[in-house]
C-alpha positions as CSV (number, residue, x, y, z in Angstrom):
1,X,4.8,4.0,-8.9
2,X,3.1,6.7,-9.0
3,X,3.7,9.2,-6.1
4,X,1.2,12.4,-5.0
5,X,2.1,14.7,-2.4
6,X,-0.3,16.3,0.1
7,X,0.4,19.8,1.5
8,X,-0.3,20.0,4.9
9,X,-3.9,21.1,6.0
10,X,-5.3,23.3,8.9
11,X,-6.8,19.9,10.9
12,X,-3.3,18.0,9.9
13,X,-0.9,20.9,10.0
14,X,1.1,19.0,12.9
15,X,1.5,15.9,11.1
16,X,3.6,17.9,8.1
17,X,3.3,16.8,4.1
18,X,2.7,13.2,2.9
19,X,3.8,11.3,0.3
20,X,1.0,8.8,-1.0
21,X,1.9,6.1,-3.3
22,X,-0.2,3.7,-6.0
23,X,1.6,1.1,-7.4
24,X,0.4,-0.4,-10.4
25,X,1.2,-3.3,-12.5
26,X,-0.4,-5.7,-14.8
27,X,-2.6,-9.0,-13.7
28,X,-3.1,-12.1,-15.6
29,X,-4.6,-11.1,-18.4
30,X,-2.1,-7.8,-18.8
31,X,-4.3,-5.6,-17.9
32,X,-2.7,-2.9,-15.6
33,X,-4.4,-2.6,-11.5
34,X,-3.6,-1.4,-8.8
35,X,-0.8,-3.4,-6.8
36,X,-0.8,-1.2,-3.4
37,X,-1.7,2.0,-1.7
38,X,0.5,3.9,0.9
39,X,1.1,7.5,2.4
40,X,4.3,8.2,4.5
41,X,5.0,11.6,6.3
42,X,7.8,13.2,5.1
43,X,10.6,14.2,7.9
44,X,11.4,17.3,9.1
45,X,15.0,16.7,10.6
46,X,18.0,17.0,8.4
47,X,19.6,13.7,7.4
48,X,19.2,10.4,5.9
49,X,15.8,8.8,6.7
50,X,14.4,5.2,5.9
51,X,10.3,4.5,6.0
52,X,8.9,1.0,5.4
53,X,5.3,1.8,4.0
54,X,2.6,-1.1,5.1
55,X,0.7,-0.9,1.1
56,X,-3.1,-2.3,0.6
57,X,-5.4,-2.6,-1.6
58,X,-9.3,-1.7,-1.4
59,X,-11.4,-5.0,-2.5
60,X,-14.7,-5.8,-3.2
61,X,-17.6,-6.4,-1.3
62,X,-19.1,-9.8,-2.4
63,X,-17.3,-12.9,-4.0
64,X,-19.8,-11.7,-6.8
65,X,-18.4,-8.5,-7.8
66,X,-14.7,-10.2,-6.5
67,X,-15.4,-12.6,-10.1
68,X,-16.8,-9.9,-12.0
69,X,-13.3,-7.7,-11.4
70,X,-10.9,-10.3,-11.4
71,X,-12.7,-11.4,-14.7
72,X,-13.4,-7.8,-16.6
73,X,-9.7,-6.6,-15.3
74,X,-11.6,-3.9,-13.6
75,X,-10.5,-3.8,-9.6
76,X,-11.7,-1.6,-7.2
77,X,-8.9,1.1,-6.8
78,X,-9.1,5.0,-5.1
79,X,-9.8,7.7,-7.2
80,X,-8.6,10.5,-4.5
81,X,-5.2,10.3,-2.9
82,X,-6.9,11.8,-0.2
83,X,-8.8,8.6,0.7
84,X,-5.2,7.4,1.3
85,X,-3.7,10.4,2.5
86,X,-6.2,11.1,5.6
87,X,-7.7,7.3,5.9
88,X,-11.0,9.5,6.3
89,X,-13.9,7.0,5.6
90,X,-11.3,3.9,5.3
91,X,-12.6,2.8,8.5
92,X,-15.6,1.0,6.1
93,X,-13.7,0.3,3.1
94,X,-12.7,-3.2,2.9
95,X,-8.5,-3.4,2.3
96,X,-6.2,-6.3,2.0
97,X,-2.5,-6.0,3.1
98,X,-0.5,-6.3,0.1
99,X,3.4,-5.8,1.1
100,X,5.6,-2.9,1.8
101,X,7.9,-0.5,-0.3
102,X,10.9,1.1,1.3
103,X,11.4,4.7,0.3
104,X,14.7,7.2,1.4
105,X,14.8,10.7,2.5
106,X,17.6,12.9,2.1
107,X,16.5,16.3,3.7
108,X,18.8,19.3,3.7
């Protein structure tokens, strides 16, 4: 797991930081892809908080390039956090569900 944070922006100021996570692990052939992507807001209020964070994964296009990644070990995959942070041009991305992963706050 690798986690990035994103400082709050002017157009998302109200929504607060973000933790974005990519989860990787190895396929069949041990070569290491991308297992899920997720962001999660981190709270403001003082306590104990638990998020479940819905992951996904981006896929390909065409059975074609679906048989040339799964074969070369080279998956489609994000190469911004941003993409996941904002969900700015996700809209036409093509994503698969894959899971959750439950995270803990302790803010002071």
């Amino acid at each position: 797991v690798q986690p990035w944070c994103q400082s709050p922006s002017h157009s998302h100021f109200l929504a607060g930081p973000q933790i974005v996570l990519s989860v990787y692990g190895p396929d069949f052939f041990g070569h290491d892809v991308v297992r899920g992507y997720g962001a999660v807001h981190v709270p403001f209020m003082p306590g104990r908080h638990k998020r479940t964070i819905a992951m996904f994964v981006p896929e390909s296009s065409s059975r074609l390039q679906q048989f040339t990644s799964w074969f070369t070990g080279r998956r489609p995959e994000f190469t911004d956090p941003k993409v996941v942070a904002q969900g700015e041009g996700r809209e036409v991305t093509r994503v698969r569900s894959q899971g959750f992963v439950t995270v803990s706050f302790n803010v002071m």
